[in-house]
C-alpha positions as CSV (number, residue, x, y, z in Angstrom):
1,X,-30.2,48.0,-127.8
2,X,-28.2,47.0,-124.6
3,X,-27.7,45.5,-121.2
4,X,-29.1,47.0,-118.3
5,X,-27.0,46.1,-115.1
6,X,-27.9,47.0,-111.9
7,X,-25.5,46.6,-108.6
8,X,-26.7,46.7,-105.2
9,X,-29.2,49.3,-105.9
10,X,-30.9,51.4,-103.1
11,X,-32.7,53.8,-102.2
12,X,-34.0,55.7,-99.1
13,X,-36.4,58.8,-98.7
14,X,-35.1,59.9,-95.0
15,X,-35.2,56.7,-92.7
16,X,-37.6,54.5,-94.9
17,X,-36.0,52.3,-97.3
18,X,-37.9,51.9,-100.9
19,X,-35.5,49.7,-102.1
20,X,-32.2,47.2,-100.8
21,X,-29.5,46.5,-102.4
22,X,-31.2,45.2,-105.5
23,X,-28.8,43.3,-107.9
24,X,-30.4,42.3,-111.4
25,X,-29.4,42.0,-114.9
26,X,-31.5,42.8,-118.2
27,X,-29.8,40.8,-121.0
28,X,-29.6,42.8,-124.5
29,X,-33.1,42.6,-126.1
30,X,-34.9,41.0,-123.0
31,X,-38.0,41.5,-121.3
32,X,-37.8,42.1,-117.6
33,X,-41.3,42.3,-115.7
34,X,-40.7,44.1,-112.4
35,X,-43.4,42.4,-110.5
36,X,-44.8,42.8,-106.8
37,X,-47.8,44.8,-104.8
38,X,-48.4,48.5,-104.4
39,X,-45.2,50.2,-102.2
40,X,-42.9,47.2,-102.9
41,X,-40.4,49.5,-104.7
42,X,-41.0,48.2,-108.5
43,X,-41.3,51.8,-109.7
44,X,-38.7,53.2,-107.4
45,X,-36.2,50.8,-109.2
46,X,-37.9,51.5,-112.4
47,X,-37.3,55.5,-112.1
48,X,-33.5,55.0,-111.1
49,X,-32.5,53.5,-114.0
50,X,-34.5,56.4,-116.1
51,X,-32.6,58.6,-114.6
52,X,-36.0,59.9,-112.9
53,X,-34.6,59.0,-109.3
54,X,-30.5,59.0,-108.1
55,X,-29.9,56.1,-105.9
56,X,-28.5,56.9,-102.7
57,X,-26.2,53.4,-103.4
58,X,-25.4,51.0,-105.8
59,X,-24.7,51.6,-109.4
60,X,-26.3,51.3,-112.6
61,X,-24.8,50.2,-116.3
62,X,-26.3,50.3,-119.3
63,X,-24.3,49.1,-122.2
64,X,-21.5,48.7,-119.9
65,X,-21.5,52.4,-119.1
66,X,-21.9,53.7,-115.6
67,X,-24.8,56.0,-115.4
68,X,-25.6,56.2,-111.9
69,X,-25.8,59.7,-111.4
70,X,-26.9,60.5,-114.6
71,X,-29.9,62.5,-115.3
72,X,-32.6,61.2,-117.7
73,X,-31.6,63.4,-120.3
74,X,-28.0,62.2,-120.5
75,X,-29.3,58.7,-120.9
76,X,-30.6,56.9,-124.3
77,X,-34.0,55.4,-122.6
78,X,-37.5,55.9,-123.2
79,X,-40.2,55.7,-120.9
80,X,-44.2,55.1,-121.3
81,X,-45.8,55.8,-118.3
82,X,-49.6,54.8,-117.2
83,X,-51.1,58.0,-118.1
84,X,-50.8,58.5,-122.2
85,X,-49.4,62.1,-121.5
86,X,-50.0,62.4,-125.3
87,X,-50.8,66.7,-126.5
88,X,-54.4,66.8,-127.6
89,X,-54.0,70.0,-130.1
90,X,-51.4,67.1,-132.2
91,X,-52.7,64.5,-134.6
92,X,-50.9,61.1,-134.1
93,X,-48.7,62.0,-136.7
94,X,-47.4,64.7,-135.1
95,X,-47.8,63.3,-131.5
96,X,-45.4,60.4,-132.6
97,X,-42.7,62.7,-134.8
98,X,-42.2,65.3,-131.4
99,X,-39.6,63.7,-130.0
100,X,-37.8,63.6,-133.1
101,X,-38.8,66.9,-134.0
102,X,-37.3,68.2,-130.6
103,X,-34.3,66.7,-131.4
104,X,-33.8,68.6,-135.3
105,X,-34.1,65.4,-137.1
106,X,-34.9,66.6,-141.4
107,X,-38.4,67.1,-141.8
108,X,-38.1,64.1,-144.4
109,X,-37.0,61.5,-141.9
110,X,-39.3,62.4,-139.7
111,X,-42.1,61.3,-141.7
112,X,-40.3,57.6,-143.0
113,X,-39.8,57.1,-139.3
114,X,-43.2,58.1,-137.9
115,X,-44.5,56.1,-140.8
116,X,-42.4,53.3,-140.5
117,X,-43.5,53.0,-136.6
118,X,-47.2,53.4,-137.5
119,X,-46.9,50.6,-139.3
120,X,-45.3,48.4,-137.0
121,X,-47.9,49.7,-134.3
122,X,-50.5,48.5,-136.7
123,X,-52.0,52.6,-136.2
124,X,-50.7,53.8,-140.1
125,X,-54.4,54.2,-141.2
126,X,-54.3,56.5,-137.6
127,X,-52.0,59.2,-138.5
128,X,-54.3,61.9,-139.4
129,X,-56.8,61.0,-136.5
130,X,-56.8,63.7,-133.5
131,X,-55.7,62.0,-130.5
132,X,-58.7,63.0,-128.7
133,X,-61.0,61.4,-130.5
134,X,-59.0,57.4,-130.1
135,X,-59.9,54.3,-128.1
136,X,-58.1,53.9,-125.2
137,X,-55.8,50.4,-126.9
138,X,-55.1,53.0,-129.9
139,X,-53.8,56.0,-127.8
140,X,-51.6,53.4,-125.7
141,X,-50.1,52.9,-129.1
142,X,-49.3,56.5,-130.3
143,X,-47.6,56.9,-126.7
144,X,-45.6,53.2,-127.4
145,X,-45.2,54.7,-130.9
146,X,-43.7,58.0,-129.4
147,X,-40.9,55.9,-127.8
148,X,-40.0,53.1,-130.7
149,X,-39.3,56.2,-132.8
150,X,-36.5,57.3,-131.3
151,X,-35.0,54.4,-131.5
152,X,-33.8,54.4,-127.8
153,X,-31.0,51.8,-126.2
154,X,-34.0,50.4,-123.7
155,X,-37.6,51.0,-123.0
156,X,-38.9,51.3,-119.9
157,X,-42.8,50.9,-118.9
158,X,-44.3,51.9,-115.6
159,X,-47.8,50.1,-115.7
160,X,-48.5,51.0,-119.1
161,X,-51.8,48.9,-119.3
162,X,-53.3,50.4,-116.0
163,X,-56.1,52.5,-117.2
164,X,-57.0,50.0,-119.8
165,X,-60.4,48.2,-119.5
166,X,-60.1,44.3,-119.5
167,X,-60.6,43.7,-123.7
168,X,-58.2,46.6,-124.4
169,X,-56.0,44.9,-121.6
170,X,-56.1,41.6,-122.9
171,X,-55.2,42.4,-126.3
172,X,-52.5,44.8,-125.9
173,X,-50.6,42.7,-123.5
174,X,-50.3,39.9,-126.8
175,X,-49.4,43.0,-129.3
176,X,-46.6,44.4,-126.5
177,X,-45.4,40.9,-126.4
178,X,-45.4,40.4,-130.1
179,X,-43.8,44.1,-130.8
180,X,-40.8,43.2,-128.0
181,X,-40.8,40.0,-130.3
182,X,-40.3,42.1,-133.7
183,X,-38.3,45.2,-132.4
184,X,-36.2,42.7,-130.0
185,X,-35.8,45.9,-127.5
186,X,-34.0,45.4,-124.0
187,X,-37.6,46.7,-121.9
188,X,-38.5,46.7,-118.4
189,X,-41.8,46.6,-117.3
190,X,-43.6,47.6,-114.3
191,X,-47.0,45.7,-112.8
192,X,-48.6,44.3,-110.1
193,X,-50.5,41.7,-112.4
194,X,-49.4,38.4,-112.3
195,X,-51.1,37.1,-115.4
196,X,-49.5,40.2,-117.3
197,X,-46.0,39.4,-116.2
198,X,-46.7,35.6,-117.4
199,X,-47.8,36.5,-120.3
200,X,-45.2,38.8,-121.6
201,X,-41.6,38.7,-119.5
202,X,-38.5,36.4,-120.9
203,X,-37.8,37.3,-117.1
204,X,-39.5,38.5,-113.8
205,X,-38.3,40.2,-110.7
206,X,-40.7,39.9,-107.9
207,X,-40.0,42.5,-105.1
208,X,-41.9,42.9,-101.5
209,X,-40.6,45.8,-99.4
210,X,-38.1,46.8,-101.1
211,X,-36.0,43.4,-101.9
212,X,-36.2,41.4,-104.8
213,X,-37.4,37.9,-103.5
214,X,-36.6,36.0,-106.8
215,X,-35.2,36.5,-110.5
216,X,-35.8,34.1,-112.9
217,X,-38.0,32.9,-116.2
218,X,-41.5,32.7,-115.7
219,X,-41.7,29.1,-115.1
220,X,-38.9,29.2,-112.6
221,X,-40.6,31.5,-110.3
222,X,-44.5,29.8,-110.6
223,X,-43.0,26.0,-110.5
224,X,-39.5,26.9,-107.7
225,X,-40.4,29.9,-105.8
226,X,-37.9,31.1,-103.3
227,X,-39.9,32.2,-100.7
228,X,-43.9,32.0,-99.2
229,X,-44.3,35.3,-100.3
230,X,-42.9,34.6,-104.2
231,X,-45.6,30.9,-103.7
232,X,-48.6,33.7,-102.5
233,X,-47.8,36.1,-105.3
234,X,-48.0,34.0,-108.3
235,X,-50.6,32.0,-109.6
236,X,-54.6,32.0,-109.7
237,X,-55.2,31.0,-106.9
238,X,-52.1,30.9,-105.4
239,X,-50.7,28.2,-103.5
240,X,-51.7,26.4,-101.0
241,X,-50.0,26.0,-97.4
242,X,-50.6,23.6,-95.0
243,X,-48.8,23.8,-91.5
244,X,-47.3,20.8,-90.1
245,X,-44.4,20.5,-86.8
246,X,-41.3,17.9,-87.7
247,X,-37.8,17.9,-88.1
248,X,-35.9,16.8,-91.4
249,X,-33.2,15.1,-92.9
250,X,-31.1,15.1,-96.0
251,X,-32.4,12.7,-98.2
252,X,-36.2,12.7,-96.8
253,X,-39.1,12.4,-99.6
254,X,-42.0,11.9,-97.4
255,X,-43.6,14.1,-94.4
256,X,-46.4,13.0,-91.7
257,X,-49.9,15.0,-92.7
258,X,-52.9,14.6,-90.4
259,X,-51.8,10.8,-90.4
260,X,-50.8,10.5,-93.9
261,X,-47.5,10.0,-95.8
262,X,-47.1,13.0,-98.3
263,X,-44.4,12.3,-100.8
264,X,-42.1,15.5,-101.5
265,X,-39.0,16.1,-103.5
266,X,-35.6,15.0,-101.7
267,X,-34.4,17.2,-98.7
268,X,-31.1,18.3,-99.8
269,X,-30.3,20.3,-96.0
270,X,-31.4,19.0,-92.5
271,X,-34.2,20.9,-90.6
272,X,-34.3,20.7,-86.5
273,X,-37.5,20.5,-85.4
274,X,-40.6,23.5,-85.9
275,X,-42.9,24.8,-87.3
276,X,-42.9,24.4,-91.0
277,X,-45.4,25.0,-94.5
278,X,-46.0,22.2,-97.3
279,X,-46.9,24.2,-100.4
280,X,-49.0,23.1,-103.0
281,X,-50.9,24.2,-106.3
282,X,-54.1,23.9,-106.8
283,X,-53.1,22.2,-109.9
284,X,-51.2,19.5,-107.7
285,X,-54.2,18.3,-105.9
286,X,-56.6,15.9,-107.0
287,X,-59.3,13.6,-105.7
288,X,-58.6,10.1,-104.7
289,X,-60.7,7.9,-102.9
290,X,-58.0,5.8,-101.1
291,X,-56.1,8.5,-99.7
292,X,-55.6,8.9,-96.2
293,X,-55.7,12.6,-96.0
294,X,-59.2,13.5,-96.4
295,X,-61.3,17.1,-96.0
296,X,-64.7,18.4,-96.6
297,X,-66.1,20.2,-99.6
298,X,-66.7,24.1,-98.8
299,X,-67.7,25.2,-101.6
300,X,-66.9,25.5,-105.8
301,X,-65.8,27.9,-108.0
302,X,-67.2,26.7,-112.3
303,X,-65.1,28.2,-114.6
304,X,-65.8,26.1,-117.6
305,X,-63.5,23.6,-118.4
306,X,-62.1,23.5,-115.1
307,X,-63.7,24.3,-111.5
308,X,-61.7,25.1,-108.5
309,X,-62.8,23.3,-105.2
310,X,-62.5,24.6,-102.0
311,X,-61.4,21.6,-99.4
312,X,-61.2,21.8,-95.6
313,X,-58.3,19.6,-93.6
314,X,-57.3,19.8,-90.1
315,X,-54.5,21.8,-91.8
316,X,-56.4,24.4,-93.3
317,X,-57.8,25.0,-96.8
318,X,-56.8,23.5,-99.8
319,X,-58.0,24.6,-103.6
320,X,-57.9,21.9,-106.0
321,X,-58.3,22.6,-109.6
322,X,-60.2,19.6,-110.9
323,X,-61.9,18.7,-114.2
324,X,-65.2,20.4,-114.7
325,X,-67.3,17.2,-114.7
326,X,-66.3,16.1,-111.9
327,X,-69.3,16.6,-109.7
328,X,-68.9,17.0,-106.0
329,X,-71.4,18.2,-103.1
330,X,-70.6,20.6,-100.1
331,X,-70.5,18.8,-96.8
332,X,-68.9,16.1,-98.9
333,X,-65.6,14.0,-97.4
334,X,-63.0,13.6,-100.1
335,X,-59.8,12.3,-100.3
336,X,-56.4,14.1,-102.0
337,X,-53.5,13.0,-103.5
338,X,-50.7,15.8,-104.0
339,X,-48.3,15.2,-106.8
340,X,-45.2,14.8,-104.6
341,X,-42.3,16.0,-107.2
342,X,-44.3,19.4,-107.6
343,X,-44.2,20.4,-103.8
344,X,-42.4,22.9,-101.7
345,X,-41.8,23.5,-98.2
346,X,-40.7,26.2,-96.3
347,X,-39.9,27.8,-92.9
348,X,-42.7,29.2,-91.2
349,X,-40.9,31.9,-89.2
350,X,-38.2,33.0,-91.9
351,X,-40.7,32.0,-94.9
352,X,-37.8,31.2,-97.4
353,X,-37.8,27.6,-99.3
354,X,-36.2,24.6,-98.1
355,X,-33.5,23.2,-100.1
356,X,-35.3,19.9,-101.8
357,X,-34.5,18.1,-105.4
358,X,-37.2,20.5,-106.9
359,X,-34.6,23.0,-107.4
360,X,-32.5,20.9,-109.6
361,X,-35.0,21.8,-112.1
362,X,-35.6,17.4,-112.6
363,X,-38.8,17.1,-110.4
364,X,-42.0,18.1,-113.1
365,X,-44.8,15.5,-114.2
């Protein structure tokens, strides 16, 4: 396996710009989610470093090799794309062994390795099946199957769970994680689900428009996002924002809310005066009677052990996620406590995070 290294990527289709100057690098044996809504650019980027695509800048190494300009054939990836693309007149056996087969491997290594990845696929009682005739989960193996047995330098998956329904969905997201976990392959992985990329990435790049907003672990992104954007994207629900108008100083833990003092983590840069955003999770918010910034109940959302409620302020909106037995009426005046540490805040206009202690990576509880 090996490092995929991209430098200042990008790409343009006559004057629109899919992607900018993307910079990103894929550790031997990790797994990158590329991460972000429709048009964002995640597949662009995904299809360059196949060899799919040539950028119109940057460069791309994998295992310290420029392949830039490259064409998929002259690189040692494989790809598994949404659509199974698998041949219907082929048993699995045969739909797994064709790659190898194209390439003249012996007839007897052909079978050890198809078998071999069968077995690691969990499909070995499979090979004999027709194609046609599998569940969607087991097809989406054969064509994962297809690309373990060439034993390529990287994988690279474009929304390979797409077409799934949500059981099939569920499950194959833990078997791709634990197959990455087993195989150890460098992989990069294309969706616009959140949970997916949660679930499954050792790292995540989210993209909008083209950029890449932020790069970093899982809980990097979902606890210190970078911008209002990254804050939106992630989580269910995502954050909230509140507006408020003040300047800020270095050192500052607390801002003026509707009246209230709200704790936050330590400016670490000044702020003139405007318009900013406190962000919050929903998490982050609970009820507390003595609190001086108070809303009314709008409504609630059961979902078993926990129930999100919907809370409105002078600010706007908040959801809190709150214990299940907590019993509350709409029309009802509350009062919330945020968990200070936990907060962000961030320009309005530009929408990008202002430097506070959170990013030290101390500030949790």
């Amino acid at each position: 396996m090996a490092e995929i290294r991209v430098e200042n990527l990008k790409k343009e289709f006559g004057l629109f710009t899919a992607v900018r100057n993307s910079n990103l690098v894929v550790e031997d044996g990790e797994f990158l989610v590329m991460l972000g809504p429709s048009g964002c650019g995640k597949t662009t980027t995904l299809r360059m470093i196949a060899g799919l695509e040539l950028p119109t800048g940057g460069r791309i190494l994998l295992d310290g090799e420029d392949v830039t300009m490259r064409r998929a054939r002259e690189r040692d990836i494989a790809f598994v794309f949404q659509l199974f693309a698998l041949y219907p007149h082929m048993n699995v056996r045969k739909n797994i062994g064709f790659p190898l087969l194209a390439q003249g491997v012996p007839k007897h290594e052909i079978r050890t390795r198809v078998e071999e990845t069968a077995k690691l696929l969990r499909i070995d009682h499979l090979l004999n099946r027709s194609v046609s005739g599998l569940a969607g989960g087991d097809r989406q193996r054969v064509a994962l199957g297809r690309a373990i047995v060439r034993r390529p330098k990287c994988f690279l998956m474009d929304e390979p769970l797409g077409t799934l329904d949500t059981e099939f969905r569920d499950l194959m997201v833990h078997e791709l994680r634990e197959l990455h976990s087993r195989v150890h392959a460098t992989t990069v992985y294309v969706t616009h689900d959140q949970l997916e990329a949660m679930a499954m990435a050792d790292k995540i790049a989210v993209m909008n428009k083209g950029i890449i907003e932020q790069f970093g672990t899982p809980a990097e992104i979902y606890d210190r996002p970078r911008t209002m954007f990254v804050a939106d994207f992630m989580g269910s629900p995502p954050m909230n924002f509140l507006d408020f108008h003040s300047g800020l100083n270095v050192g500052d833990q607390a801002i003026q809310l509707d009246g209230a003092d709200i704790a936050v983590p330590a400016l670490r840069e000044a702020i003139p005066p405007s318009d900013l955003v406190l962000g919050v999770r929903p998490e982050h918010v609970r009820f507390d009677d003595n609190s001086r910034l108070r809303g009314g109940v709008i409504g609630a959302e059961y979902l078993g052990t926990t129930q999100i409620v919907s809370i409105e302020l002078a600010q706007g909106a908040v959801k809190a996620r709150v214990p299940a037995d907590r019993h509350v009426n709409v029309g009802e005046t509350v009062g919330l406590a945020l968990n200070g540490p936990r907060l962000s805040l961030f320009e309005k206009s530009s929408g990008r995070a202002i430097a506070t202690s959170l990013f030290e990576g101390g500030a949790h509880g």
